[in-house]
N, C-alpha and C positions, 0 to 999 in steps of 0.2 A: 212427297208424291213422286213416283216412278213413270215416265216418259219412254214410249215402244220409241225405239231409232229405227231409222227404214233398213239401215241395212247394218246393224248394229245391235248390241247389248242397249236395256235401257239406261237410260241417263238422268239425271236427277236435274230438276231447269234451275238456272242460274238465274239471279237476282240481278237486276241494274243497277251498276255504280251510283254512289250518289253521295257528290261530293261533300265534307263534313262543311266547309265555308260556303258554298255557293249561293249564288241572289238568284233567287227564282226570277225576281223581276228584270224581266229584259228588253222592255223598252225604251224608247228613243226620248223618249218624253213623258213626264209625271201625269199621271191623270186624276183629274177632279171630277168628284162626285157633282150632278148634277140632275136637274126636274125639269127637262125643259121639252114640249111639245113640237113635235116637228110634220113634215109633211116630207117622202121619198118620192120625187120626180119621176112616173114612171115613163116608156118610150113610146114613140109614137102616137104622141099625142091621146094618150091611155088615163091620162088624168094625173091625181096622186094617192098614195096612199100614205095612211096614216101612222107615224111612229113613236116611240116616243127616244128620248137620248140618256140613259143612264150614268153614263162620264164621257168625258172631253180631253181632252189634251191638247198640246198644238201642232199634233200630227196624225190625229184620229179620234174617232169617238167608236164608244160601244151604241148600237141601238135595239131598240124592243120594235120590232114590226111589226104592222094589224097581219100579216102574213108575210113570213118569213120567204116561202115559195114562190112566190109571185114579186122578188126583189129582183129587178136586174143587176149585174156584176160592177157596170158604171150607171153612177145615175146624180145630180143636184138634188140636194139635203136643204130643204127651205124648214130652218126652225121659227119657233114662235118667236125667237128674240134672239138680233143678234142676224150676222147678213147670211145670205146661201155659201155654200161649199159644192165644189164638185169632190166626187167620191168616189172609189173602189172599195168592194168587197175584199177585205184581206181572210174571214175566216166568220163560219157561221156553223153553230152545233142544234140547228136546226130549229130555235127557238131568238136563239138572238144574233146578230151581225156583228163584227169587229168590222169599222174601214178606217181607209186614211185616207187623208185628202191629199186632193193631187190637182196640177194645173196650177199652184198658185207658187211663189215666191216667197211670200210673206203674208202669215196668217192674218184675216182683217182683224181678229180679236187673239189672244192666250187664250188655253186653253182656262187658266185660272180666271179670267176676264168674263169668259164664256159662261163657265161656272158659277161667276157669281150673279150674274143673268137670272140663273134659274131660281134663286128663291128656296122656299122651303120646300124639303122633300113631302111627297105623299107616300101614305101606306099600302098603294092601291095601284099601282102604273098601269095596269093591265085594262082595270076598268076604267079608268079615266081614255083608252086607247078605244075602248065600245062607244064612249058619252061622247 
């Protein structure tokens, strides 16, 4: 496929490197699979809403939000098991949230700790987020 240049002949698009060894994963910390029910602190005394926590680590978690929109950017992470976290939003594709916890020194739990908290996966996260 041929590409108009503004002020140019066209040009054919070039592909992104990609290196033949590279680790995609570039986290700071391993993350565990996990089932575990939570609640997002929202502000001003707004109440909470309900989440759930898809994996952990012990510098963040992924989460499934009853509404992704209506997450503020900081907020405490009170899950079913297992003590609260304060949180930042690091990255959201508009279905689910990445955060890392922040405020603390030393996580109360690993993230593997955390993980094994949660028990056995459901097939269902979404609905179990409505029930």
């Amino acid at each position: 496929m041929m590409t108009a240049g503004v002020n140019g002949p066209a040009t054919a698009p070039v592909p992104a490197a990609i290196p033949e060894n590279a680790d995609p994963e570039r986290r700071r910390a391993p993350r565990y699979e996990t089932h575990i029910g939570a609640c997002i602190g929202l502000p001003r005394g707004q109440g909470d809403m309900r989440c759930y926590i898809l994996n952990v680590s012990d510098t963040g978690a992924l989460l499934l939000p009853a509404d992704v929109h209506l997450c503020p950017t900081q907020f405490t992470l009170r899950p079913e098991l297992g003590e609260q976290r304060k949180c930042e939003v690091v990255w959201t594709n508009g279905r689910l949230l990445a955060i890392r916890f922040i405020g603390e020194k030393a996580p109360a739990l690993t993230g593997l700790e955390w993980a094994t908290l949660g028990g056995e996966p459901t097939n269902d996260p979404i609905g179990r987020l409505a029930g």
